[in-house]
C-alpha positions in Angstrom: 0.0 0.0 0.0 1.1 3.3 -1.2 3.0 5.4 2.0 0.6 9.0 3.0 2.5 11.9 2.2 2.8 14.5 4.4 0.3 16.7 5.3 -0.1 19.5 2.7 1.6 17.5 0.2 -1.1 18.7 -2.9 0.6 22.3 -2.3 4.3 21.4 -2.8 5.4 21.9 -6.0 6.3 18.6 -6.7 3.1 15.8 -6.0 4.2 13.1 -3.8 0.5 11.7 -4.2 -0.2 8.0 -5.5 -3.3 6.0 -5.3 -4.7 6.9 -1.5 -7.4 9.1 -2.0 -7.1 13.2 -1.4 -8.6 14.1 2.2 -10.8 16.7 2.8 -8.5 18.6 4.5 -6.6 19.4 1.5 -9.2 19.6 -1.2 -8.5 23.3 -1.8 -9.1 22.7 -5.6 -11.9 25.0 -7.7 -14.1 24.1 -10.5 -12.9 26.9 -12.8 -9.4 25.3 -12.7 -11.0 22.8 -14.7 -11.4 25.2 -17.6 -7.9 25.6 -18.0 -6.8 22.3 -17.6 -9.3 20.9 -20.6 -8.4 24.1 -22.4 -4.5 22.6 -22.4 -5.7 19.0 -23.3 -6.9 20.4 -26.9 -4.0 22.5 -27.6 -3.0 21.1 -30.5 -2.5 21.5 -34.4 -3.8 18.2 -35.3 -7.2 19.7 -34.4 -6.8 21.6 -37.9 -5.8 18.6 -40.0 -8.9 16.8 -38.6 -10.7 19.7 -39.6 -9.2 19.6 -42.8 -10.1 16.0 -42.6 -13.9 16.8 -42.2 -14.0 19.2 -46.1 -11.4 16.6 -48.2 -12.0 13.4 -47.0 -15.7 13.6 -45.6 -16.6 16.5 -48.4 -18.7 18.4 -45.8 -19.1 22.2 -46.2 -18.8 24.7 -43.9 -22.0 25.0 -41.4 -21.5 21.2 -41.9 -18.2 21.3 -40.2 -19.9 24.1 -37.6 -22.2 21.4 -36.0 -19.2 18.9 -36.1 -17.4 21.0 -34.0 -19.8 22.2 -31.7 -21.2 18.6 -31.1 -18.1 16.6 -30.4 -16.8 18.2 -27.8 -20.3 18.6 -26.0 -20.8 14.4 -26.7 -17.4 13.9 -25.6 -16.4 16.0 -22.7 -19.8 15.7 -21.4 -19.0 12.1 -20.8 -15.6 12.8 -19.3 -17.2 15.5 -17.4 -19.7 13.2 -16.1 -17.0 10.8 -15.4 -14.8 13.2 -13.4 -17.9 13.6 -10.6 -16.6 10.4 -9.5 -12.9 12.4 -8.9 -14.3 14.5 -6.0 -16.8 11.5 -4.5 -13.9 9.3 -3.7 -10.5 11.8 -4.2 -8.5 8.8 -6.0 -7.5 8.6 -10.0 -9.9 7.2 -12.4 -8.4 4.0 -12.4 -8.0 3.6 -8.6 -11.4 4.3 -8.9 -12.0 1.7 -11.2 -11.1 -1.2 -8.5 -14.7 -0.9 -6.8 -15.9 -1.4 -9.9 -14.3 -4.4 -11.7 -12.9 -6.3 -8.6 -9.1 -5.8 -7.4 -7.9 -8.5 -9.8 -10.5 -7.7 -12.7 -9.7 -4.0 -12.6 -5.9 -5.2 -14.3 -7.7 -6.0 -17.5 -9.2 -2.7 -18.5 -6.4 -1.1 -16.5 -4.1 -2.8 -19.2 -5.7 -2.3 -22.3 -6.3 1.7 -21.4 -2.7 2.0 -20.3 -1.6 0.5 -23.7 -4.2 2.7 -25.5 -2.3 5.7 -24.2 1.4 4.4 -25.5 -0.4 5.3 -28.8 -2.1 8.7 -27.6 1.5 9.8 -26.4 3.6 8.5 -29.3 1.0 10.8 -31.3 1.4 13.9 -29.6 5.3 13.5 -29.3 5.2 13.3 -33.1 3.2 16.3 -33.6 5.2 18.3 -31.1 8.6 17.2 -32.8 7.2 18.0 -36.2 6.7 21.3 -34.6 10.6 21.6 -33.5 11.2 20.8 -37.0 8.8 23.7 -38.6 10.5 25.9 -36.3 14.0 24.8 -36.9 13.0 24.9 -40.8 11.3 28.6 -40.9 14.0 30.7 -38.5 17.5 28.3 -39.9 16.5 26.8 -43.0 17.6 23.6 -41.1 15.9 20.7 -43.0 14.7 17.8 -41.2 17.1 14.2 -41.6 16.9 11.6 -39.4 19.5 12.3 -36.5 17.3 15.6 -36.1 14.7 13.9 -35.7 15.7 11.5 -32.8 16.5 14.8 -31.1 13.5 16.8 -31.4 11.5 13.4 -30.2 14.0 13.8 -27.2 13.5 17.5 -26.2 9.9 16.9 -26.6 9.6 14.0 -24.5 12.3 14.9 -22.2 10.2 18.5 -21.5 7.0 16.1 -20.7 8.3 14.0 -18.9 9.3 16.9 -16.3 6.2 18.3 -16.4 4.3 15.3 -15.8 6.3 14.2 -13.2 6.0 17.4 -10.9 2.4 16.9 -10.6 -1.2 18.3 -10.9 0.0 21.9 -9.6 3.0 22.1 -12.2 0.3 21.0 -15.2 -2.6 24.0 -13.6 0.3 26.7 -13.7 1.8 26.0 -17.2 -2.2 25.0 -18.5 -3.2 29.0 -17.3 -0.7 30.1 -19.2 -0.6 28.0 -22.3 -4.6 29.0 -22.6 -3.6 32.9 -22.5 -1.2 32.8 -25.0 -2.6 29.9 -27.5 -6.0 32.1 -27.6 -4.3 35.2 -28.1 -2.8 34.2 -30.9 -5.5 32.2 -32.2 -7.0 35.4 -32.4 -4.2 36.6 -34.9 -4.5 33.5 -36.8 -8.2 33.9 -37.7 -8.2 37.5 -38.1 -5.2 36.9 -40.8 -7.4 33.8 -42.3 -10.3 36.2 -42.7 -8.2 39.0 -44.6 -6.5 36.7 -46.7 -9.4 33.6 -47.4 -11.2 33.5 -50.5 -14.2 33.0 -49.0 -16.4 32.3 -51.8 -14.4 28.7 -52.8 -15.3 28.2 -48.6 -19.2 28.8 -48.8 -19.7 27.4 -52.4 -18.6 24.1 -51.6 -21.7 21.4 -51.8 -23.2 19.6 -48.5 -21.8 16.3 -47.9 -23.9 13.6 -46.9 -25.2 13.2 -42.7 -23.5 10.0 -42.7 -20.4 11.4 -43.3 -21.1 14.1 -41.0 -22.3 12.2 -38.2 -19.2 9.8 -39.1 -17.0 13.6 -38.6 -18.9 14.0 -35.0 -17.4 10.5 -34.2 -13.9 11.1 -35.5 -13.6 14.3 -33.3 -15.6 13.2 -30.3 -13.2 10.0 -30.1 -10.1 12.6 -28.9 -12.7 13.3 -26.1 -13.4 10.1 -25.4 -10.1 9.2 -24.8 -9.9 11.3 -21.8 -13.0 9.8 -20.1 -10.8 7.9 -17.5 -8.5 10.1 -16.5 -11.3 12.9 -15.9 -11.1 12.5 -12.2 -7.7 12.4 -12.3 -8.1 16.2 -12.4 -11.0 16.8 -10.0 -9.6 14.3 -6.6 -8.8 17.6 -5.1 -12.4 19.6 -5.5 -14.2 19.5 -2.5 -17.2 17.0 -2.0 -19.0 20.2 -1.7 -17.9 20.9 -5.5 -21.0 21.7 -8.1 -21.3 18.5 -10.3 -23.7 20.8 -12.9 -20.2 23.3 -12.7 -18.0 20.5 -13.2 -19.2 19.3 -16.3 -19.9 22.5 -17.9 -16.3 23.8 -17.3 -15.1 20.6 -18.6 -17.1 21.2 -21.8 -16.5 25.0 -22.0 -13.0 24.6 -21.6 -12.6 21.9 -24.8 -14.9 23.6 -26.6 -13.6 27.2 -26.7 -10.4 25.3 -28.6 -11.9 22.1 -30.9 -14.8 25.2 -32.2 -12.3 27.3 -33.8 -9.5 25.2 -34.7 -11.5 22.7 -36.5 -13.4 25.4 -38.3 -9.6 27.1 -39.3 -8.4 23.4 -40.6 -12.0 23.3 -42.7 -11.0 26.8 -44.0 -7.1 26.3 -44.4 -8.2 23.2 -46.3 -9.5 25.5 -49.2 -5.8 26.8 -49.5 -4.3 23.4 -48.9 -6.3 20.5 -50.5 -3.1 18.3 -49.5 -3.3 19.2 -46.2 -4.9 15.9 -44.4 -2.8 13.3 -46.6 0.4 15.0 -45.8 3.1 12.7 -43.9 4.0 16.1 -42.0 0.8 17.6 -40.0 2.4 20.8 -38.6 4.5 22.2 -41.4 1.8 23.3 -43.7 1.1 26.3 -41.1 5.0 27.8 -42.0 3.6 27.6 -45.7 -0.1 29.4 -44.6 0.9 32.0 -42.5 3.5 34.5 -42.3 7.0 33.8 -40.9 6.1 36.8 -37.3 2.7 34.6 -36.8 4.0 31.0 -37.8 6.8 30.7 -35.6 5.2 32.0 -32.0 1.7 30.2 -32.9 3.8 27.2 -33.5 6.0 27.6 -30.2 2.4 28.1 -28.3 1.2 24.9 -29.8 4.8 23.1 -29.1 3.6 23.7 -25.0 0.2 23.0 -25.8 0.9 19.4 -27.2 3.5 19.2 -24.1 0.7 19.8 -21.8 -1.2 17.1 -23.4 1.0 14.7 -23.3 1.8 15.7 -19.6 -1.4 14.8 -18.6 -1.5 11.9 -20.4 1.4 10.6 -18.6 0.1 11.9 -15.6 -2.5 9.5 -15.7 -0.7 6.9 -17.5 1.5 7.2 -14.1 -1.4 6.2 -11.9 -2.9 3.2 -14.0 0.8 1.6 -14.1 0.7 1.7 -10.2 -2.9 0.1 -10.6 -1.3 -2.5 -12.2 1.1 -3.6 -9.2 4.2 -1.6 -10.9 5.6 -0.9 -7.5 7.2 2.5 -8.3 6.3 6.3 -7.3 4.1 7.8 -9.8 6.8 10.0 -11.0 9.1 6.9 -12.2 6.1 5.1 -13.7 5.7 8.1 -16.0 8.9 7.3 -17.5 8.3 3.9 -19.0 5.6 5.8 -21.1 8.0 8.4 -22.1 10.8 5.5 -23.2 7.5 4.2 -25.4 6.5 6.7 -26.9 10.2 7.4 -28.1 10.2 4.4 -29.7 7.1 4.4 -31.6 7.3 7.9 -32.3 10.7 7.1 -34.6 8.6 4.5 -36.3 6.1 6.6 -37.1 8.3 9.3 -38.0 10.7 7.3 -40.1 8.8 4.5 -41.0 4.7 5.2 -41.4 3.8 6.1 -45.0 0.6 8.2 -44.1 0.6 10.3 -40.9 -3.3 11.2 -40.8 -4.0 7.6 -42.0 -2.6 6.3 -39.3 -3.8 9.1 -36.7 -7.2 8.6 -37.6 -6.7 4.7 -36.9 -5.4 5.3 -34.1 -8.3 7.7 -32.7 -10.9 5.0 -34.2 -9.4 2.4 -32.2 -8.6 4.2 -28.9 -12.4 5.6 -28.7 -13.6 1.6 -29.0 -11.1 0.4 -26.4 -12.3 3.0 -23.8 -15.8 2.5 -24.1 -16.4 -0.6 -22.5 -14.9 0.9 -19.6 -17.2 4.1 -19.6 -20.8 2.6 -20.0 -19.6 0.2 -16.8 -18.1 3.0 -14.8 -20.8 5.5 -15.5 -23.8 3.2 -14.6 -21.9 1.9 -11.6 -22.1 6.0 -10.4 -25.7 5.8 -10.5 -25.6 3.2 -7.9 -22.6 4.7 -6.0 -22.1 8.0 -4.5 -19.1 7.3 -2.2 -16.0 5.1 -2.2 -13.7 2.6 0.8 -10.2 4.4 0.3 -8.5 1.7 2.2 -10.4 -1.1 0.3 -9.1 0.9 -2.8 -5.5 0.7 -1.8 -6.6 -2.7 -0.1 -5.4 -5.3 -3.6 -5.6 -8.5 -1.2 -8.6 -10.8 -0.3 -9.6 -9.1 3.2 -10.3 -6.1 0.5 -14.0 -5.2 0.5 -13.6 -4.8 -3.4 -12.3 -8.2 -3.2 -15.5 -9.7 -4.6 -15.2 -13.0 -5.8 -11.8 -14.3 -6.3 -10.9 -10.7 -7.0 -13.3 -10.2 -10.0 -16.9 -8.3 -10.0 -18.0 -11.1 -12.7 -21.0 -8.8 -13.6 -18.6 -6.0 -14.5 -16.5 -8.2 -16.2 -18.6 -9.6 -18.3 -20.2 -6.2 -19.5 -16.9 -4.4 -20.2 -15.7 -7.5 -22.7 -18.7 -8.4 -24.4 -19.0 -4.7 -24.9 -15.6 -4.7 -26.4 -16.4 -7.4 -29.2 -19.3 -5.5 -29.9 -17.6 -2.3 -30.4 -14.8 -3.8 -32.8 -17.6 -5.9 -34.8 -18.5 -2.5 -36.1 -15.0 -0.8 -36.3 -13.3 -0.1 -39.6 -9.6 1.6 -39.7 -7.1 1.4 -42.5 -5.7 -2.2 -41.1 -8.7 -3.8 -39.4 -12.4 -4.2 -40.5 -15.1 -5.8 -38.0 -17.7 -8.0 -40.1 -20.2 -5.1 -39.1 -18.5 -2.6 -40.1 -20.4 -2.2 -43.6 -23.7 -1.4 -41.5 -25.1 1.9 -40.5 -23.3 2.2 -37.1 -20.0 0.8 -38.7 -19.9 3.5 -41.8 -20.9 6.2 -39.1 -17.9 5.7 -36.9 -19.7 4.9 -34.1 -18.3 1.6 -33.4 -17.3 3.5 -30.0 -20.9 4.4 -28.8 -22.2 0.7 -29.7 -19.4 -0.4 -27.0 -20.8 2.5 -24.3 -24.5 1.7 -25.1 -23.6 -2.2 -24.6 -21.4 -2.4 -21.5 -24.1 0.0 -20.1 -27.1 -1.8 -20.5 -25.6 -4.6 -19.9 -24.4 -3.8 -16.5 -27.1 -2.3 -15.7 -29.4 -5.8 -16.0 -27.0 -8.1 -14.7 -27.2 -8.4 -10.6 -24.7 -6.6 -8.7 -22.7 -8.2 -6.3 -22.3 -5.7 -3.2 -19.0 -5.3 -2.0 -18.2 -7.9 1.3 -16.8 -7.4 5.2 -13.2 -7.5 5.2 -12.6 -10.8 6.3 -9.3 -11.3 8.2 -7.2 -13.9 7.7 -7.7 -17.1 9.4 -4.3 -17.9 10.8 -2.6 -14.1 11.9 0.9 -15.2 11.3 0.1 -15.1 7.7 -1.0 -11.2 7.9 2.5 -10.6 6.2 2.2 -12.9 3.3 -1.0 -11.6 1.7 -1.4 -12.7 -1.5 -0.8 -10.1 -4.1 -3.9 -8.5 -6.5 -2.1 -9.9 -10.1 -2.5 -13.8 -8.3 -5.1 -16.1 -10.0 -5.7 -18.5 -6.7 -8.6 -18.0 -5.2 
């Protein structure tokens, strides 16, 4: 069981926090911190090559695009909004969380799959961030990218996040504040230069796309979102109980939706300039070739700690479920196996990948179906529960009251992987085509809300097993020797 910090430990600069839930006594947090802090999570330039995505590949027009953008943020962080509540009822991570749910032992399987998930989240971001290096380096030196470069910029990026995430929640509100001032400031510039220099009539003369593909643009957008449905109360374990849950979600919506809104409506209009703009290996450096050199190279900087910041909170959460897993490390060394994976895989996809947005888009299909198992359990599960055992969280042996049976909450179980075929029988990507994936949900894209609306209904039929008494061990001598969480005896 994780050591307590010391008291006051949430104000230091660097978290000593694990797993063991927040107390009340230092829940100092606010709900408009929130607005920030999802704000920073969508800081990022690949939010105008999906919008780019929506007019080339989904050949939507421009009040098309509009309702895209308005509704994938409200679908998406709406649910991680909804999610978070569960942050200030029980003051652990998602994940920890996520134990009264699935059982001590069960809880490794999701716990897994999402911790894998984000390998690919990360390696995504560190790519786009060292693309931006390489704009940067490109537009002020003329220095062209090669491949040593490139192993370098992957290593100031991740290097830079891996500092960040590793101080802690306080480290990621002060540099999210600040990223939020400056990125909408000079998205400001950006549109204002888009709206002298735009030939607007090529934008508002382009045909309707069909709803199919529009909806199917709702899911591609909404699946960033959904992606950080688990780690939503990763960010609210230090609001008060007294916290507004109505506040809450709104902030958390507000706050993603001030930046998908206008950047995916900028990618929609850039795309009239650049019709090669979504099938480009390189996602960032069409922005040097748009805009002037004195808006260019500061937007891109901004962006560069934007995509920093979301990748710091990704391994900030990434952090936690590795310690749900039994990795027996502080939360601050666990970030760094992600950081040594997503240097990896960001060379490959640097180097190696042929289509950058191809495999982005991919990615994002697959992540959104792999999380929502997970959600529709979780979320019904808070209908039922409004409060949560800290020490049987930390608690991963059998006297545990989230010990269930043989460490599994069967029900939960059962739900979350049925759930998961489901979603993936109507999931199409590039590589990978479920045998539903010709029907109306599959050519939608919303393979991902098929696995929400299954896990949830199905939980929500099957009978609940309560959680049990601690029961002590029988012989005391053995008190020492309790059998570890990732053991399949019963």
């Amino acid at each position: 069981m994780p050591a307590e910090p010391a008291d006051g430990a949430a104000e230091t600069a660097i978290e000593t926090r694990g797993l063991e839930p927040v107390p009340d006594s230092e829940r100092s947090g606010r709900v408009r911190e929130l607005v920030p802090t999802w704000v920073a999570a969508n800081i990022s330039v690949l939010l105008l090559t999906m919008g780019a995505g929506l007019v080339i590949f989904n050949k939507l027009n421009i009040w098309q695009v509009l309702v895209v953008a308005v509704a994938a943020p409200v679908v998406s962080y709406g649910i991680v909004g909804l999610i978070s509540i569960a942050g200030k009822r029980g003051g652990a991570p998602g994940m920890a969380l996520s134990r009264a749910v699935f059982g001590q032992r069960g809880n490794l399987f999701p716990g897994a799959l999402i911790w894998v998930a984000r390998w690919g989240w990360e390696t995504i971001n560190a790519v786009s961030g060292a693309y931006a290096v390489l704009t940067v380096l490109d537009l002020l030196f003329g220095v062209r990218s090669s491949t040593p470069l490139i192993v370098v910029t992957l290593l100031f990026f991740v290097g830079c996040t891996f500092v960040v995430s590793g101080l802690g929640i306080n480290a990621l509100r002060v540099c999210s504040t600040w990223s939020t001032y400056l990125f909408g400031a000079f998205s400001v510039l950006v549109l204002g230069y888009l709206v002298f220099t735009t030939d607007w009539s090529a934008v508002f003369d382009k045909p309707a796309g069909s709803s199919a593909m529009m909806i199917a643009g709702i899911g591609t957008i909404a699946a960033g979102g959904i992606s950080w449905v688990p780690s939503g109360p990763d960010f609210t374990r230090y609001l008060p109980r007294t916290a507004s849950s109505k506040g809450m979600v709104g902030a958390t919506i507000g706050g993603a939706g001030v930046v998908v809104l206008p950047m995916v409506l900028m990618g929609a209009v850039m795309a009239v300039g650049t019709p090669d703009l979504a099938t480009a290996q390189d996602p960032v450096s069409f922005i040097g070739e748009l805009l002037p050199t004195w808006i260019a190279v500061p937007y891109l900087l901004i962006a560069l700690v934007g995509m920093l910041l979301i990748n710091s909170m990704s391994m900030y959460s990434a952090g936690f479920t590795a310690q749900t897993l039994g990795i027996k490390v502080p939360r601050a060394a666990a970030v760094s196996v992600n950081a040594v994976i997503s240097l990896v895989f960001g060379f490959l996809l640097m180097v190696v990948a042929t289509s950058f947005f191809g495999s982005f888009i991919s990615f994002l299909t697959l992540l959104a179906v792999a999380f929502s198992a997970w959600i529709g359990v979780f979320g019904v599960d808070m209908l039922h529960r409004t409060t949560y055992d800290g020490p049987a969280l930390l608690d991963t042996t059998r006297t545990s009251a989230y010990w269930y049976k043989g460490g599994f909450a069967w029900q939960a179980m059962t739900a979350w992987a049925l759930a998961l075929v489901v979603g993936l029988l109507f999931t199409k990507v590039d590589w990978f085509a479920g045998p539903l994936a010709s029907t109306w949900i599959g050519e939608n894209g919303l393979g991902w809300a098929a696995g929400i609306l299954t896990s949830a209904v199905l939980y929500a039929v099957l009978p609940r097993t309560a959680p049990v008494e601690p029961v002590e061990p029988v012989e005391p001598a053995a008190a020492g020797e309790r059998e570890p969480a990732g053991s399949l005896s019963n």
